[in-house]
N, C-alpha and C positions, 0 to 999 in steps of 0.2 A: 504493500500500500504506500509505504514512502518514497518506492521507487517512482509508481505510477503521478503522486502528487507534485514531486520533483521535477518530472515530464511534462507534467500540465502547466507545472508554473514556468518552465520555458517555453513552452508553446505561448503561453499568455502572453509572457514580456515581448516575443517576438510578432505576435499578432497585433499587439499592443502599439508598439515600438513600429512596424511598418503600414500599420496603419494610419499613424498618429502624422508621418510624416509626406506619404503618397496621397493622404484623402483629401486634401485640401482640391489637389490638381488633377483629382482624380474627380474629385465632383462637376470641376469648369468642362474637362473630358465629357463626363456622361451625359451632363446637360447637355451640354453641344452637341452629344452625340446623337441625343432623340430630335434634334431639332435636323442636325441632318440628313435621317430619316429622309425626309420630307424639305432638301433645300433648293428642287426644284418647284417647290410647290412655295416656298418663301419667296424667290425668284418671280414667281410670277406675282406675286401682292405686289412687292415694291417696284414691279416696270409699268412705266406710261406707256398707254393705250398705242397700236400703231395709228395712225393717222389709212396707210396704204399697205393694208397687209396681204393682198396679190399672192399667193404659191406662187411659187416656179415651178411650172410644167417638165418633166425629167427629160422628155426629148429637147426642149429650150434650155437647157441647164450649162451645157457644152457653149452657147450663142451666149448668155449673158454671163459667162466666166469671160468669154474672150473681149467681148464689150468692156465689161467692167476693168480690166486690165490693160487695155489700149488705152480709158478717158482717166484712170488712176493707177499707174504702173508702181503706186509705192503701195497696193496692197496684195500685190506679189511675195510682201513677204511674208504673211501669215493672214486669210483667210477662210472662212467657213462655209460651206452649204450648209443652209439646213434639209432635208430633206421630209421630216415630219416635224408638221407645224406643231410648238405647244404653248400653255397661255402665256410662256415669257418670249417665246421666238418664233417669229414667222417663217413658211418657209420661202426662204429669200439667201441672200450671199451676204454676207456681214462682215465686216474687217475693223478693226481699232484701230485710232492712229498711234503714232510710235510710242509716245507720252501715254496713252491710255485714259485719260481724260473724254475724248472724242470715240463715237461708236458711227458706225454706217450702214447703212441698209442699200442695196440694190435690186433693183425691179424691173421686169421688161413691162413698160402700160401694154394694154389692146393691139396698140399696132407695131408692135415688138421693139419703141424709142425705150434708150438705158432711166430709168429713173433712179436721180439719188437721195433719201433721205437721211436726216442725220439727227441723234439723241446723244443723252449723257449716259453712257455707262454705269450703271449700280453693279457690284458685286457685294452684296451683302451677306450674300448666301455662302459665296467663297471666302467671308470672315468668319463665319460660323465653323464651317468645316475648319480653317484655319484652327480653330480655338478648340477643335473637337481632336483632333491631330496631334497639335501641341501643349494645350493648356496655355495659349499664349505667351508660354516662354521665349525669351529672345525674339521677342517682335521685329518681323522684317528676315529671321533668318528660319528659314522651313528646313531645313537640315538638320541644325543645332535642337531644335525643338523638337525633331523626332525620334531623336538618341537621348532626349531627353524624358519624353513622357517612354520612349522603350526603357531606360531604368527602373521609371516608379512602375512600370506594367508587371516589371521581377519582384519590386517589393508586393505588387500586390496578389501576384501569386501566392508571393509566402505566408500573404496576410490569408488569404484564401484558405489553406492549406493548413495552417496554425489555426485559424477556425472551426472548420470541421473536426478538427483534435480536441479542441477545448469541447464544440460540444458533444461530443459522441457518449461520454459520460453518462449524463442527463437529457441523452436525445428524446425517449421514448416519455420524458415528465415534462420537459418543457417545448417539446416543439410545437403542441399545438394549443398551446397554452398563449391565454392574454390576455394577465390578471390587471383588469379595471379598477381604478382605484385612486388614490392620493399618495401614492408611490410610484412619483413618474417616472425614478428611474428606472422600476421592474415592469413599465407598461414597456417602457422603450427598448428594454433590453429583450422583452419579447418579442416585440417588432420587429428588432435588428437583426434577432436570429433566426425567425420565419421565412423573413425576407432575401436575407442570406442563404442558407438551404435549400427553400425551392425552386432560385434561380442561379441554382451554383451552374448548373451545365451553362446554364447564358455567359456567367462572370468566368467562366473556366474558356471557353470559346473567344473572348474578347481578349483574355489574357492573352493567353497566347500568341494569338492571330496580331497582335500588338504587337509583341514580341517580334516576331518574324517581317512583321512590313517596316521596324524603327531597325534592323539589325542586316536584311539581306544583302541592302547593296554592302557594307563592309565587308561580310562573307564573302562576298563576291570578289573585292576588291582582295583581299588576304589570296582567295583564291587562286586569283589572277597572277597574283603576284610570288606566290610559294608553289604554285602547281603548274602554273602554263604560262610562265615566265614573261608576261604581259602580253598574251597574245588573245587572253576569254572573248574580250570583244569581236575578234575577226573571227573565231569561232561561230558567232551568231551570225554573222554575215557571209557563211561561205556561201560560194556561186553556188548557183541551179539550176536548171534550163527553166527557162521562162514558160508560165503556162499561156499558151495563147488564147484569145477569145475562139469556144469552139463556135461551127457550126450548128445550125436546128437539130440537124438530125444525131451529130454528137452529145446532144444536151441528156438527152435520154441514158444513154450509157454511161454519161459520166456521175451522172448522177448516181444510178446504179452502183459505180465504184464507189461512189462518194460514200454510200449507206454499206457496204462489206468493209468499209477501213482504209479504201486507198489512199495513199500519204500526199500531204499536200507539202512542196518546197517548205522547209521551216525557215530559208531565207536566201535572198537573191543578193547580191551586189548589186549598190545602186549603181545605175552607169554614171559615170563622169561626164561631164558636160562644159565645155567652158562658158562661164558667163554671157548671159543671153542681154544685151543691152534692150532688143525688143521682143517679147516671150511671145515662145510659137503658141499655134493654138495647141489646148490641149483636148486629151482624146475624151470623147463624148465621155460623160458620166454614167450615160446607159449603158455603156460598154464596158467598164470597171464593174459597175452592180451586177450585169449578168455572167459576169467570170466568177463573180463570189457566189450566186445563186445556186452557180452550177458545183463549185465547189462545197457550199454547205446551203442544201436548201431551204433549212427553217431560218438561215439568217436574215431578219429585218433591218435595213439599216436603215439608221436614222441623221446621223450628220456625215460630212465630207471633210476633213481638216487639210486645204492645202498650206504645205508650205516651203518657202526657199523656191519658187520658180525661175526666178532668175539667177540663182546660183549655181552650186557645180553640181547640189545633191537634192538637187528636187525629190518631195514627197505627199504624199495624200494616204493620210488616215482614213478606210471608213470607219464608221462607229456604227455600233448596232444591236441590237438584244436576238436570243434564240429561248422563248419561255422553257425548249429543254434541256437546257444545261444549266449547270453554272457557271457563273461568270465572275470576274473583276467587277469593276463597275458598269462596264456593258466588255463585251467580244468588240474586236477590229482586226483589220489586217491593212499591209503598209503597201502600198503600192506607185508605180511611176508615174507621174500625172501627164505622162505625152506617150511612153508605151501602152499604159495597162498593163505591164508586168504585174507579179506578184515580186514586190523585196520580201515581204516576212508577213506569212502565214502562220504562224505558231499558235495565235491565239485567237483562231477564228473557230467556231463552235464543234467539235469533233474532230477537233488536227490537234488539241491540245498535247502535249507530251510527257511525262518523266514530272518535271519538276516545276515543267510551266503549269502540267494540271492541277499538281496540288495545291502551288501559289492560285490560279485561278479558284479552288475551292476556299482557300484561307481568307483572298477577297470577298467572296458570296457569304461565308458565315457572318464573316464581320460586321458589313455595309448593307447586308439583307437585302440584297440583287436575285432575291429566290423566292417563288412561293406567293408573287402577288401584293396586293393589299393587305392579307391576314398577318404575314407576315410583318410590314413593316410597322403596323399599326401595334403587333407582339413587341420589337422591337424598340417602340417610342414607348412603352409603360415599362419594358423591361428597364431600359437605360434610366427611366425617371427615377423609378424603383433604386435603380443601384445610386444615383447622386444620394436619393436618401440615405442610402444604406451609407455612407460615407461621412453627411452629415451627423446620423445618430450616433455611429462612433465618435465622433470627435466627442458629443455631448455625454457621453458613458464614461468616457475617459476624462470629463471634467466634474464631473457628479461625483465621480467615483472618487477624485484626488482634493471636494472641498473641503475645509476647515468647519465643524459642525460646532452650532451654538453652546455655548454655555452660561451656567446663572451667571456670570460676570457680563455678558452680554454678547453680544457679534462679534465675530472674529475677523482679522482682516486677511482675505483671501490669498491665496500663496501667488506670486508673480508669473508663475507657469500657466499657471489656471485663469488667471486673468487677459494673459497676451493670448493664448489659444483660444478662451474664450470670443474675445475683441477679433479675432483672426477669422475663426470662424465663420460668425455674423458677417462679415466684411467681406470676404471673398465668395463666399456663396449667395449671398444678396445681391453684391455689388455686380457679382456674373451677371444673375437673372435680368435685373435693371438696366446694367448694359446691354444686353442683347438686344430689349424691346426697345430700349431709347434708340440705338441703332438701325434696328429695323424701319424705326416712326419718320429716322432722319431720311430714309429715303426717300419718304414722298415730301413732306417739309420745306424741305430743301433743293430740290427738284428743281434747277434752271437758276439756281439763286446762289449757289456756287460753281466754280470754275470746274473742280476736281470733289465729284461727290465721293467716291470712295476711300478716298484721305480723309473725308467728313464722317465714315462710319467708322471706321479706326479711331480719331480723335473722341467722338463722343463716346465709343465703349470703352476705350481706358479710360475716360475721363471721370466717369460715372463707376467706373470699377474702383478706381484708384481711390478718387475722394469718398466711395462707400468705406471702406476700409480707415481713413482717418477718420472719419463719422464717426465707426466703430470704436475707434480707441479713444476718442473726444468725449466719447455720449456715455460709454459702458456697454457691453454683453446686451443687460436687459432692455434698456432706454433705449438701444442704438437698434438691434433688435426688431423691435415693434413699427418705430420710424420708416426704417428700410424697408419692412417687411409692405406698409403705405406704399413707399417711391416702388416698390416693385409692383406691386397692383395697380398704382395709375401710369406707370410705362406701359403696363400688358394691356391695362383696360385700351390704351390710349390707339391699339393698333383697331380694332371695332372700328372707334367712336374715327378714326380717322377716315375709316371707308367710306362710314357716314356723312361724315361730311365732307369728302367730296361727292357723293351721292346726292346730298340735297344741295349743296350749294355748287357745283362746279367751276363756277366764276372765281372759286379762289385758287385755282390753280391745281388744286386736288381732285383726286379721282378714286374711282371705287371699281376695281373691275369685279365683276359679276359668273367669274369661271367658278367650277366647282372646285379649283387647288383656292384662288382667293377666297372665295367664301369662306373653306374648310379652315383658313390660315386665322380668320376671323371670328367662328364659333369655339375652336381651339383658346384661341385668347381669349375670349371673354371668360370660359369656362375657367381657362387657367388664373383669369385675375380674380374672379368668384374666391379659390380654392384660397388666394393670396388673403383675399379679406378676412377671409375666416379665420387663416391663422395670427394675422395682426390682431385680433380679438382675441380670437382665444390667448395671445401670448401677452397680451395687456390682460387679462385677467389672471394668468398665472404670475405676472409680475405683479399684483396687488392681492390675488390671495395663497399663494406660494409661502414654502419654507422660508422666510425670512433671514437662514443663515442660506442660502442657495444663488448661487450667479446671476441667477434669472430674477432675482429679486429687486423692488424698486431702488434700492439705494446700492445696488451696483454699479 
């Protein structure tokens, strides 16, 4: 028995101990993480209405690439098709200008003349994601930050893993246990552990898979460098014979092949080219898509990414979903944008390979590219689930370490318990409230700045940052209750903004009316509902609570 207690009490310290120090940035992760879910559908709230949203016809598609390239030859260097329209993009050709401040749309009108319009670019959604990746670590550096959240993804492993040791003890008394009461800390430690438990296969999945996308390319790079004496890269790119566009009556056989397993080039050499000061046309787009049709016939594609046409290594992404596989974030394969070559098939739906498949599976578990709506909707309550689960620890570990009343009176709190305290409120608030201020700033702001996506950056650390002085200015409790307000009128504020551009338009605001917008808005409301409640309820625990407890008023 003392062996056993001995073992629990390191599992503790270590459960403790990496919890205490990954959950902070593990909670900005998770939130972020349910919001990504869905940061196509966020994408579409904060983009202004097209004025001329025209498809592009796929046989016209070859005709206004070459158009659009001969009247603006500086978007040669990185361009889009869309090929299915959705509420944030039309299907049209779009390009940014160099700065990224400026967006572009191209159109053939009726009688096939280039139409150019032009908007400000929001990426709001790719701050999200940004912040779901990193935890916003080293802002501005996406590398640094994701060798940084793969660190705490090890500690939280072992947080994971020291958990389930602590409780296996008392699995079968407390798991389904959640004793009500004026003992918050054993309502919350019920919580924590329910919550914990039934979605460990989720929290086990994420880990990992974290693990493996902050850590590959150095494997790679170690690889490279100890095993194939820097050669890995040419590796992916050795020659292949090029698949040509087949025939009609090829289609049928190859297809055939296609479904027994026949191998697709895993990768071609891009030809060399020398700098095109005026770019040829390039080869129809219908003729790219139906080499890939033929090569995997449930592939749906949905964009085209040209880029580098005027340089020596022209290339074109398609992107595109196959509902039966799994995927990354969608399948593509890399192709010539003047031959139609295939360069690199590897990760087109059923040519997967070795170790591209199971990174293609370790994508789909993660990012929930699998399985529909059911899915991703499991997904956004799991991840809510787990930021709580990260919050209530921190609170277990401050309940647990306070200084308890005596006849002499209150005692004053140990300075540990106080800064985590303060820390806590502050960075999990301050996330919430940034995000939605961030979000609000895209329509707000709208035409009224130069550079709006430097405008979402600013305002979500702004509101992050000075949450967290709040926190340590105000107290745990005080600060608390405050923030817990500014986070419910940031969420409420995305509704009440649709609305008003709804009824008033004239001010510049708009409301679109898609089922991703809508949904982006009953979400919020719901979620700022949930916010009210617990400023109330945590203002009532702050005036009728333990009085020697953090949460109390004269914290």
């Amino acid at each position: 028995m003392k062996i056993q207690a001995d073992v629990l009490r390191i599992y503790k310290a270590v459960h403790t101990w990496t919890g205490i120090i990954a959950g902070l940035a593990l909670f900005i992760a998770f939130y972020a993480g349910a919001l990504t879910v869905f940061k196509y559908d966020l994408a579409a709230w904060v983009s202004p209405p097209m004025h001329d949203t025209r498809p592009v016809a796929i046989q016209d598609a070859g005709r206004l690439i070459d158009q659009t390239l001969a009247a603006h030859p500086e978007a040669s260097r990185d361009f889009r098709l869309t090929l299915r329209a959705t509420d944030a993009e039309p299907a049209q050709l779009s390009w940014k200008s160099q700065d990224g401040t400026r967006q572009y749309h191209a159109v053939l009108d009726g009688e096939g003349a280039l139409k150019i319009s032009e908007r400000a670019p929001t990426d709001v959604a790719e701050l999200v994601d940004y912040l779901h990746r990193t935890a916003g670590f080293v802002p501005g550096n996406l590398d640094a930050g994701v060798l940084a959240i793969g660190v705490i993804a090890m500690m939280y492993g072992l947080a994971l893993v020291s958990g389930i040791v602590i409780l296996l003890p008392t699995l079968a008394k407390d798991l389904f246990a959640l004793r009500l009461g004026k003992n918050l800390k054993v309502l919350w430690k019920d919580a924590h552990n329910a919550i914990g438990f039934f979605s460990l296969p989720f929290h086990v999945i994420i880990a990992l898979t974290t693990v493996v996308f902050a850590f590959h390319e150095p494997i790679y790079d170690i690889q490279n460098h100890l095993i194939y004496d820097g050669k890995l890269r040419t590796l992916w790119t050795l020659p292949a014979p090029p698949i040509d566009v087949p025939d009609a009556a090829a289609t049928g056989a190859a297809q055939t092949a296609t479904r027994q397993g026949a191998a697709v080039p895993p990768a071609q050499a891009v030809p060399s080219a020398p700098s095109r000061s005026a770019i040829a046309p390039v080869a129809p787009p219908a003729q790219l898509l139906h080499t890939l049709r033929v090569l995997s016939p449930g592939f749906e594609p949905e964009y085209m990414h040209y880029r580098g046409l005027a340089g020596d290594r022209p290339t074109v992404r398609v992107h595109g979903v196959d509902p039966d596989y799994m995927m990354r974030y969608d399948a593509f394969a890399i192709m010539d944008p003047f031959t139609g070559s295939i360069i690199n098939g590897a990760y087109l739906p059923g040519h997967t390979t070795g170790w591209t498949r199971w990174l293609a599976v370790f994508f789909a578990l993660h990012f929930a590219t699998f399985g529909g709506a059911v899915v991703q909707w499991l997904y956004f309550l799991l991840a809510l689930a787990g930021a709580f689960l990260f919050y209530s620890g921190n609170l277990l570990w401050m309940e647990s370490r306070r200084r308890r009343a005596r006849e002499s009176g209150l005692p004053e709190q140990k300075t540990s318990v106080r800064i985590l305290s303060a820390l806590t409120v502050g960075v999990c608030l301050g996330c919430v409230a940034g995000v939605s201020a961030s979000l609000v700033t895209g329509k707000w702001l709208h035409g009224l700045v130069p550079n709006l996506n430097s405008w979402h950056i600013v305002v979500y650390y702004a509101v992050f940052f000075l949450s967290i002085v709040w926190a340590f200015l105000r107290g745990a409790a005080r600060g608390a209750v405050e923030l817990l307000w500014l986070c419910a009128a940031a969420t409420i504020a995305i509704p009440l903004t649709s609305l008003a551009g709804w009824l008033q338009p004239a001010t510049g605001l708009w409301a679109n009316t898609s089922q991703a917008s809508v949904g982006v808005d009953l979400t919020a409301a719901v979620g700022a509902l949930c916010m009210i409640w617990m400023a109330r309820a945590a203002r009532r625990r702050q005036a009728r609570g333990q009085r020697d407890s953090i949460w109390a008023g004269a914290a």
